[in-house]
C-alpha positions as CSV (number, residue, x, y, z in Angstrom):
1,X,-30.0,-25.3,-2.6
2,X,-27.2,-25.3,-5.6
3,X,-29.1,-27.9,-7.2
4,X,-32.5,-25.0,-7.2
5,X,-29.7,-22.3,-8.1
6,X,-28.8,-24.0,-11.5
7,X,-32.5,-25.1,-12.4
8,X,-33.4,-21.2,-11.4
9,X,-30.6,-19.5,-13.4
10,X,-32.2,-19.2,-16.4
11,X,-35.8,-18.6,-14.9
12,X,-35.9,-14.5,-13.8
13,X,-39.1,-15.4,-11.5
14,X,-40.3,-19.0,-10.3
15,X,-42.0,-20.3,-7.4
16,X,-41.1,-22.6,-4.1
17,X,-43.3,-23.6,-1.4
18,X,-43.9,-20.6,1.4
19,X,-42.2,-23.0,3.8
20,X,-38.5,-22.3,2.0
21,X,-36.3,-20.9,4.5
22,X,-34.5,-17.4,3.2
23,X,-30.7,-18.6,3.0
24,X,-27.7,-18.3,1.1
25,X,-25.7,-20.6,-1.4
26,X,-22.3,-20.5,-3.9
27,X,-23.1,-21.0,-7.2
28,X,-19.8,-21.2,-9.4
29,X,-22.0,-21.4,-12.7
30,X,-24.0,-17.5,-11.3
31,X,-20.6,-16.3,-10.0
32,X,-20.2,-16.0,-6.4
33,X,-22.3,-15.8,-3.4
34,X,-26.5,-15.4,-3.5
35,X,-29.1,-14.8,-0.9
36,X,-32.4,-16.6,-1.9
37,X,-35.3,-14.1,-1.2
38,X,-39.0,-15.0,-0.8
39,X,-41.5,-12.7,-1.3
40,X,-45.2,-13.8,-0.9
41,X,-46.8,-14.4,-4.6
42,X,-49.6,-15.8,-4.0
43,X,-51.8,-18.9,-1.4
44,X,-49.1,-21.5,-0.5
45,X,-46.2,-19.9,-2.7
46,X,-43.6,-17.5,-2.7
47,X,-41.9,-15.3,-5.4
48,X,-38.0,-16.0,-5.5
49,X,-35.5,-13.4,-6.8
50,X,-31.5,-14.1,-6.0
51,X,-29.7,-11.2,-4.7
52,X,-25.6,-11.0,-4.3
53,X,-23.8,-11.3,-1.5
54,X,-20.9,-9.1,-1.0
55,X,-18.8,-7.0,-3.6
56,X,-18.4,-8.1,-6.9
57,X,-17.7,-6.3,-10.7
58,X,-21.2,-5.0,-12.2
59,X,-22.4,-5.1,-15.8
60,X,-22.6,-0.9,-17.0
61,X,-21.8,-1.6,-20.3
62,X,-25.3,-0.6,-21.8
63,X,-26.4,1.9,-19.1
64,X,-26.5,6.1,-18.2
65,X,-24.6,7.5,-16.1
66,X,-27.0,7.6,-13.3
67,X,-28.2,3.7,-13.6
68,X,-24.6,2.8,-13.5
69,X,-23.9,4.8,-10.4
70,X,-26.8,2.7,-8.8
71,X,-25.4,-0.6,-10.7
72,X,-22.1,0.2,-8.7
73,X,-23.9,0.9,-5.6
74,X,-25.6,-2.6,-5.6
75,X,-22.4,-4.2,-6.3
76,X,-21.5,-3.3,-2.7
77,X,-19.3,-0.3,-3.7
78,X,-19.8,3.3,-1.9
79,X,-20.3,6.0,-4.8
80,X,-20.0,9.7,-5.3
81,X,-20.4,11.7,-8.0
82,X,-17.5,14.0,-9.6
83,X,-17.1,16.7,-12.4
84,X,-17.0,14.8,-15.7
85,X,-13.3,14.3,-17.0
86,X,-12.3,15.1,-13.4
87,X,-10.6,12.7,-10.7
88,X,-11.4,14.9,-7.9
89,X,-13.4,13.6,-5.1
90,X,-14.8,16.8,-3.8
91,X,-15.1,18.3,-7.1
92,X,-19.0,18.6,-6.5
93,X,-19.4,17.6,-2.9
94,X,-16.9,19.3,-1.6
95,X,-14.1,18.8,1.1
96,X,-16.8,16.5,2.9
97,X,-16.7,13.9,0.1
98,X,-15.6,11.2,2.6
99,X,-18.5,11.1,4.7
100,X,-20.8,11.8,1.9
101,X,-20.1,8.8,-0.5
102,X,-23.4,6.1,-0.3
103,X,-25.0,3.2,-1.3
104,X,-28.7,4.5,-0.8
105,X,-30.4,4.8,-4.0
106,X,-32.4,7.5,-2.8
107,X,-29.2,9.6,-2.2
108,X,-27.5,8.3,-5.4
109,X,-30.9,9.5,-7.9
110,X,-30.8,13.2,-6.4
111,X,-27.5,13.3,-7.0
112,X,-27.4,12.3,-10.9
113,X,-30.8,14.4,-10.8
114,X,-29.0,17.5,-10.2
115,X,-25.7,16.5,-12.2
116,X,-26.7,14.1,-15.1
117,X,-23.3,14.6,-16.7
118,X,-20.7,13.8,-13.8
119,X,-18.8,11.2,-13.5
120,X,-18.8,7.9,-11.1
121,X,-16.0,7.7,-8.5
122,X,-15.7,4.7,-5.9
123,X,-14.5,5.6,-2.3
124,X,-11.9,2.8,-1.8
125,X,-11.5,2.5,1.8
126,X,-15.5,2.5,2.7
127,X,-15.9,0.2,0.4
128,X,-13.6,-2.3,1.7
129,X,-11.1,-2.1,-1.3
130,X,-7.5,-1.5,-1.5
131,X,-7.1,-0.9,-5.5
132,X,-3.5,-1.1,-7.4
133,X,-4.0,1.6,-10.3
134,X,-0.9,0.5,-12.4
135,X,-0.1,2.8,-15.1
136,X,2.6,0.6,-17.5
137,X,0.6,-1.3,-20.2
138,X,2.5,-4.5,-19.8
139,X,1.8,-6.2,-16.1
140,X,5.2,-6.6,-14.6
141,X,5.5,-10.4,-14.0
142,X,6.2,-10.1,-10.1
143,X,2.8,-8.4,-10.0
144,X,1.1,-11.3,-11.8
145,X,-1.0,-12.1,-8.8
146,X,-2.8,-8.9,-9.5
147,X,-4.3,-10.9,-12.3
148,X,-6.7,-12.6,-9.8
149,X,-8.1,-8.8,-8.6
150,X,-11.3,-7.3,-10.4
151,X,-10.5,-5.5,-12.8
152,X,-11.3,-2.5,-14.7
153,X,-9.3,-1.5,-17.5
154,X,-8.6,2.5,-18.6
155,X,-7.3,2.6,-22.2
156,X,-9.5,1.8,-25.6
157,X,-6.5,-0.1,-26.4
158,X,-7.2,-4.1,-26.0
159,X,-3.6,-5.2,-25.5
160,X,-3.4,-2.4,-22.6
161,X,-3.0,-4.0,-19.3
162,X,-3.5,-0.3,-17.7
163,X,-6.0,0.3,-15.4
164,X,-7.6,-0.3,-11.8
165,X,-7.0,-3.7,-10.1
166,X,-9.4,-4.3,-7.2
167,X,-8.9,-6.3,-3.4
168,X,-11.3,-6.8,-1.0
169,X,-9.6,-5.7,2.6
170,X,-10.8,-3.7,5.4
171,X,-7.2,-2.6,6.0
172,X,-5.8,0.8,4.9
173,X,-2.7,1.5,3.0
174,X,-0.4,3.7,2.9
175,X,-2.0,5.4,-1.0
176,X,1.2,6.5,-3.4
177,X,3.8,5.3,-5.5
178,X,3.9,1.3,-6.1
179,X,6.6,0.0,-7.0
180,X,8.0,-3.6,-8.5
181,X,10.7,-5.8,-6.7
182,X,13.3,-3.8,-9.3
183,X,12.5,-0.7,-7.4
184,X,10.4,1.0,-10.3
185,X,7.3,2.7,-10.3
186,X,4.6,1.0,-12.4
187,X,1.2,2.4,-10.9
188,X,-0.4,3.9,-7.6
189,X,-1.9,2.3,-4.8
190,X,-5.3,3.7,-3.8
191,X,-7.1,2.9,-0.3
192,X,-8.4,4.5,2.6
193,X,-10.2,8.2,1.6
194,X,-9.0,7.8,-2.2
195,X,-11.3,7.1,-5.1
196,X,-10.9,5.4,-8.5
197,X,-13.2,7.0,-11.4
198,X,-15.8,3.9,-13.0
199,X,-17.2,2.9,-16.2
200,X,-18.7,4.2,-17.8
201,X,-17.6,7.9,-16.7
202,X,-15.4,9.8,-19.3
203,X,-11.6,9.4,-19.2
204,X,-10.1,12.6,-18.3
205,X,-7.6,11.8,-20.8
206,X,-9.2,10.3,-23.2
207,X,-9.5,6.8,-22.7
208,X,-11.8,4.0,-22.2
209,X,-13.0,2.8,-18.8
210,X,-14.1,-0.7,-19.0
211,X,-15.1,-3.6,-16.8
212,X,-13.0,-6.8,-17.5
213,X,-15.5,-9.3,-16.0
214,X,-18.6,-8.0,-14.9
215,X,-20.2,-10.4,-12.1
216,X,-17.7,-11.9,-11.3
217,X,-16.8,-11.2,-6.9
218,X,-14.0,-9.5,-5.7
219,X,-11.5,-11.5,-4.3
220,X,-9.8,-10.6,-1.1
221,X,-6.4,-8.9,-0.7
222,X,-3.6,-11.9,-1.8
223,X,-0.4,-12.3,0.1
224,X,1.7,-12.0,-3.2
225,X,0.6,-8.3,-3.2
226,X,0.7,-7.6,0.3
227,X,4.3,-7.6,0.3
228,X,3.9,-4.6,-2.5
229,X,2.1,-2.5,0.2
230,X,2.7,-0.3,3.2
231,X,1.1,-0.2,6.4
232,X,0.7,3.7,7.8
233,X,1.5,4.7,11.0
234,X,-1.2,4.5,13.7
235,X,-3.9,7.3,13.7
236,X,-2.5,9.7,16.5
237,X,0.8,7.6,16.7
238,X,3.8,9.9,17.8
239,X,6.5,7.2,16.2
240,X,8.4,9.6,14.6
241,X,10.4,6.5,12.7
242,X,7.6,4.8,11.8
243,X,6.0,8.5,10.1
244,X,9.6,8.4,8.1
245,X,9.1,5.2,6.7
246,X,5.7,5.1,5.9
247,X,6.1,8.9,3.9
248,X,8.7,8.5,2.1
249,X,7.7,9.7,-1.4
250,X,7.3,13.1,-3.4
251,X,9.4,15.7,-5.2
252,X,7.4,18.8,-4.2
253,X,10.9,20.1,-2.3
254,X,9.2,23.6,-3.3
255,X,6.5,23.2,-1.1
256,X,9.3,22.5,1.8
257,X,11.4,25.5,0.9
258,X,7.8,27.2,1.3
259,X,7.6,26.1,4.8
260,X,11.0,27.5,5.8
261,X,10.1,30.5,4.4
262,X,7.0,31.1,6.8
263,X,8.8,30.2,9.7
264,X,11.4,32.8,8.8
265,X,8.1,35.4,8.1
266,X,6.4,34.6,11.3
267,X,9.8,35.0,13.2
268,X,10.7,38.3,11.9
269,X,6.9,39.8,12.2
270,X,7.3,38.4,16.2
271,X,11.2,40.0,16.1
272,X,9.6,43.4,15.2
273,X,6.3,43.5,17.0
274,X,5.8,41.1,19.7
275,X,1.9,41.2,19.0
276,X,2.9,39.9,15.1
277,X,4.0,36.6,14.1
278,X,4.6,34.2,16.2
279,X,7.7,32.9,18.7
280,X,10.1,30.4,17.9
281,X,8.6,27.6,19.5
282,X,4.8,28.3,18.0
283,X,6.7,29.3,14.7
284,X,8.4,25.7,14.2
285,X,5.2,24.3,15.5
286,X,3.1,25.5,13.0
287,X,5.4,24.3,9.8
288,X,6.2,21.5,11.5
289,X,2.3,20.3,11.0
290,X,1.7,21.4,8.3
291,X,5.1,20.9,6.6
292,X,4.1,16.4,8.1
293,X,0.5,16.8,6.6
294,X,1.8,17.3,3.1
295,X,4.7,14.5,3.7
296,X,1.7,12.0,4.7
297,X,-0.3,13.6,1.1
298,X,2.7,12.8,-0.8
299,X,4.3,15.8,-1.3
300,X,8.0,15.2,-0.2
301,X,9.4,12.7,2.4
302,X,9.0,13.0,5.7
303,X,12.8,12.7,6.3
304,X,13.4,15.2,4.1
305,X,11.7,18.1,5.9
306,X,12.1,16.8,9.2
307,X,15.7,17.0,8.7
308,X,15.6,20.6,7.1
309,X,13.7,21.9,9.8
310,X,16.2,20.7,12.4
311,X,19.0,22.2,10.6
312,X,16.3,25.8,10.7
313,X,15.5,25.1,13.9
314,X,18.7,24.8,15.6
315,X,19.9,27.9,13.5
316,X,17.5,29.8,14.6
317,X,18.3,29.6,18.4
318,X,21.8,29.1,18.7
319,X,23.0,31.1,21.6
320,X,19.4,30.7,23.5
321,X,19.5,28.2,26.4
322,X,15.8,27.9,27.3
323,X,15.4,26.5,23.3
324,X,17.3,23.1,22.2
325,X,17.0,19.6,19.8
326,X,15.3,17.9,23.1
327,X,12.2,20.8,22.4
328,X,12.4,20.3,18.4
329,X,11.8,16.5,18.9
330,X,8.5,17.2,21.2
331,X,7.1,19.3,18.7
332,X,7.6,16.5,15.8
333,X,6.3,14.1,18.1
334,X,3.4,16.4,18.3
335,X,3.0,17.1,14.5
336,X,3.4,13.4,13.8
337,X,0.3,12.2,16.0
338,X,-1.9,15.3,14.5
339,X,-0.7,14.5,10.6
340,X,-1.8,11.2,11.3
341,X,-5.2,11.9,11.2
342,X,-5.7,14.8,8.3
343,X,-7.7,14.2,5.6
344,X,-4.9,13.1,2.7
345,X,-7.8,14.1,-0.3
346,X,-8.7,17.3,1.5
347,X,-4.6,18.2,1.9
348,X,-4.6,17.5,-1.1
349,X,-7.1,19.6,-2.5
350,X,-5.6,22.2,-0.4
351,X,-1.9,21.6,-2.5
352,X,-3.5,21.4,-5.5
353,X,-4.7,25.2,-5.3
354,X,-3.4,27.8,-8.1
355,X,-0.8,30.0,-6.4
356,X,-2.6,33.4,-4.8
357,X,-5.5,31.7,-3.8
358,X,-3.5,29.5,-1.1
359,X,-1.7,31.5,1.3
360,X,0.7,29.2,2.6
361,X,2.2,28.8,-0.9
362,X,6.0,29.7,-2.0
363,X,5.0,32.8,-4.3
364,X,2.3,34.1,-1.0
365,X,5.4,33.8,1.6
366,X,8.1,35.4,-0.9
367,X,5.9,38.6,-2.2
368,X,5.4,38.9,1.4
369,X,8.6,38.8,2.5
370,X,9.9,40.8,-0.5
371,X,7.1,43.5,0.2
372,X,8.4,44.2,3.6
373,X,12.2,44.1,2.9
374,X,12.8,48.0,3.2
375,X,10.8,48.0,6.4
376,X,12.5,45.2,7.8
377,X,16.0,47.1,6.6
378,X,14.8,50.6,8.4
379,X,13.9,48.3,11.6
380,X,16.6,46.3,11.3
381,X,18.6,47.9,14.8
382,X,15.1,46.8,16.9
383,X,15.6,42.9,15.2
384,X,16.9,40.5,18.2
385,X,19.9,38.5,16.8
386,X,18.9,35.1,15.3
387,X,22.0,33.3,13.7
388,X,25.4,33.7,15.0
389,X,24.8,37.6,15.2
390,X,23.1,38.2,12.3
391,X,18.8,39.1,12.0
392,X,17.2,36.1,11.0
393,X,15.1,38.3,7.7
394,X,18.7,39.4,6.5
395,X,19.1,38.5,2.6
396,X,23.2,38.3,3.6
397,X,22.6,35.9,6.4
398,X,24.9,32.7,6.1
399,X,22.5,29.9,7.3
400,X,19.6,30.9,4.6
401,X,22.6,31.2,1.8
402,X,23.2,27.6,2.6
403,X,19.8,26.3,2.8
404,X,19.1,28.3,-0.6
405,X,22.3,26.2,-1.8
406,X,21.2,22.8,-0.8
407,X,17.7,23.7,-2.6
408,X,19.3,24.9,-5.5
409,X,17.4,23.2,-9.0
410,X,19.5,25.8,-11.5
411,X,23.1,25.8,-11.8
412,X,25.3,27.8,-14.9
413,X,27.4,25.0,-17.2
414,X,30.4,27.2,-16.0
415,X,30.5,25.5,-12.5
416,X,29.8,21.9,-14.2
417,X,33.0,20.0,-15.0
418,X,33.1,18.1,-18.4
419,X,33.2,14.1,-17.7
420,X,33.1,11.3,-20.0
421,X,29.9,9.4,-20.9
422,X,29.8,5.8,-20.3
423,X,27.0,4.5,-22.5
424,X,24.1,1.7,-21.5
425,X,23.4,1.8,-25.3
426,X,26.1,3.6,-27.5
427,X,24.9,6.5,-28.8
428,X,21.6,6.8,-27.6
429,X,21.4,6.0,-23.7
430,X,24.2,7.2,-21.6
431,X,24.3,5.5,-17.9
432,X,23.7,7.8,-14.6
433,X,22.2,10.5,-16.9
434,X,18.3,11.5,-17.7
435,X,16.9,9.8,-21.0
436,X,13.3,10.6,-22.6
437,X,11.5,8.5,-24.4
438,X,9.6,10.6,-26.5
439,X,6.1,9.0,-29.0
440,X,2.5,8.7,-29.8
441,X,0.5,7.5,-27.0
442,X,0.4,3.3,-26.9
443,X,3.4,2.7,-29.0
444,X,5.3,0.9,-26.1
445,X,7.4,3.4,-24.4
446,X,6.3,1.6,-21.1
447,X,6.7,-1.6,-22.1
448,X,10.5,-0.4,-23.0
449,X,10.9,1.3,-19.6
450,X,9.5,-2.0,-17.9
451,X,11.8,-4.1,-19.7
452,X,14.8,-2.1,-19.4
């Protein structure tokens, strides 16, 4: 059979006796693995054509938009389309996007039919890829074994090593930060319901999507970068520890304070009208979920707001016996298993909202609250004690003083004490303080940060 696949390469169409079994062979020389098919061509013969087997890197350098989606499609990848210079999924399908990404061409032609213009992105985790986007143009050297992926470049720059490297794995990742053995950040990791924008859709900032090596299979998921990668917790998994170590990421600590904020909003509403807001107990349940579905999207760690809403929680009902830590605990256990199965694109999405069209964002809860401080002052006699005496909604009350403290992100130069500087380079980059390297785009700033 090789011996028919390198007299047939060069050949587009050729015939073999009707007898030829359909099968499939290696061909180092075509570039990975082909299925032989036979179609009947005339008495006695057959037409052959060669067909790929699994996924491999396609050839759109020369083609539209729409005949590259269906390029993609063939090479085994599952395709949607998205608003040009966009990288959101559901940018024109919608919060659905997962279930709606194909291979059909039927599907794929009505949707560049209607949308000529968009863009090509590639569902990672139905296609069977796990995909390191690194973002540094200079490929650390303990991620040299991402040399073997397929990969597609992003930046019109040749020396550029930034862009999408591509695994074959049927296992899902935890998608976020990826980090080098020296503990910096050098790229993102993309699997599961994530997508990577294709050649040849436009960069959204300007650069140049391009294929590296097209034909050419993608290999399977190495050990070297394994060790680079996180496994999630379980779908439905109550493992509160695991949850904490898998989500550990994000600097969105507004977002938490948002959270506490609610709780306090749908305490108060309950304190003053029993048929408003919500208890304790559903209060804290209700952040708690949503507070772990924004940890699992990336938005701050998991430990972070489980701790804080401990600390709310046990603030909250001090001095009431039929509420303790043992009840807190359930409820996490609860939250964890649900956040373990929310869409992570469609949270997302939902984070991603301008403020006023969300209403579980920090500027919603605090015009809220601030928009029924005089009524909460005039009803303030009919508000059940919260915290050590004092009404939960109180703008005096100790425990939120404190949490406002710990959020704190502005603080006056008067309360800062004057220290010396100990210098990593004299002059120009003092140790344990925040440097910026500041330039044109592609004149090595990276490359300095990777090195350094």
């Amino acid at each position: 059979m090789l011996d028919q696949l390198h007299q047939l390469e060069s050949h587009p169409m050729t015939t073999l006796p009707e007898t030829q079994d359909n099968s499939q062979a290696t061909s180092p020389r075509l570039g990975g693995r082909f299925r032989v098919v036979l179609e009947p061509f005339g008495p006695g013969v057959s037409a052959v054509s060669f067909e790929r087997c699994g996924l491999y890197m396609p050839d759109v350098s020369r083609l539209s938009l729409a005949d590259a989606a269906q390029a993609w499609a063939k090479a085994g990848f599952f395709v949607l389309p998205i608003k040009a210079g966009s990288k959101n999924a559901g940018s024109l399908l919608g919060a659905g996007w997962p279930q709606r990404s194909s291979r059909d061409r039927a599907v794929i032609a009505s949707w560049w039919a209607r949308w000529p213009d968009a863009g090509i992105a590639v569902h990672t985790g139905r296609s069977g890829v796990v995909v390191a986007d690194i973002d540094v143009d200079l490929l650390p050297a303990d991620l040299g074994a991402l040399k073997s992926a397929g990969v597609q470049l992003s930046r019109s720059n040749t020396s550029s090593r930034r862009g999408h490297y591509i695994f074959a794995s049927t296992e899902t990742f935890v998608s976020g930060k990826l980090h080098n053995a020296a503990g910096i950040a050098v790229g993102e990791i993309r699997s599961g319901n994530t997508v990577i924008v294709v050649a040849p859709s436009p960069h959204a900032k300007g650069g140049l999507y391009r294929v590296v090596a097209p034909g050419e299979p993608i290999p399977p998921l190495r050990d070297q970068v394994r060790t680079f990668l996180r496994c999630p917790a379980k779908a439905g998994s109550a493992d509160i520890e695991v949850f904490k170590e898998s989500y550990n990421t994000g600097t969105h600590l507004e977002r938490l304070k948002s959270a506490t904020h609610r709780f306090r909003n749908l305490v108060a509403a309950n304190d003053l009208d029993a048929a408003s807001g919500k208890n304790r107990h559903d209060a804290m349940l209700d952040v708690l979920c949503l507070a772990l579905k924004e940890s699992r999207a990336g938005a701050y760690p998991a430990c972070v707001a489980l701790d804080r809403l401990e600390r709310l929680w046990l603030a909250s009902v001090e001095g009431r016996p039929n509420h303790d830590l043992a009840e807190f605990r359930a409820m996490s256990r609860y939250a964890v298993s649900l956040a373990g199965t929310d869409d992570i694109d469609a949270r997302r999405q939902i984070m991603a909202r301008n403020y006023g069209s969300d209403t579980r964002t920090a500027a919603a809860d605090v015009a809220n609250y601030y928009r029924n401080k005089k009524e909460r002052q005039v009803n303030r006699t009919k508000l059940e004690p919260a915290v050590n005496g004092h009404a939960l909604v109180e703008d005096d009350d100790d425990f939120w003083k404190q949490l406002d403290d710990d959020e704190k992100v502005v603080q006056s130069l008067d309360e800062i004490s004057p220290e010396p500087l100990r210098w990593l380079w004299k002059g120009w980059i003092p140790l344990g303080k925040v440097s910026i390297f500041e330039g044109e785009s592609e004149v090595g700033r990276a490359m300095i940060n990777t090195c350094g």
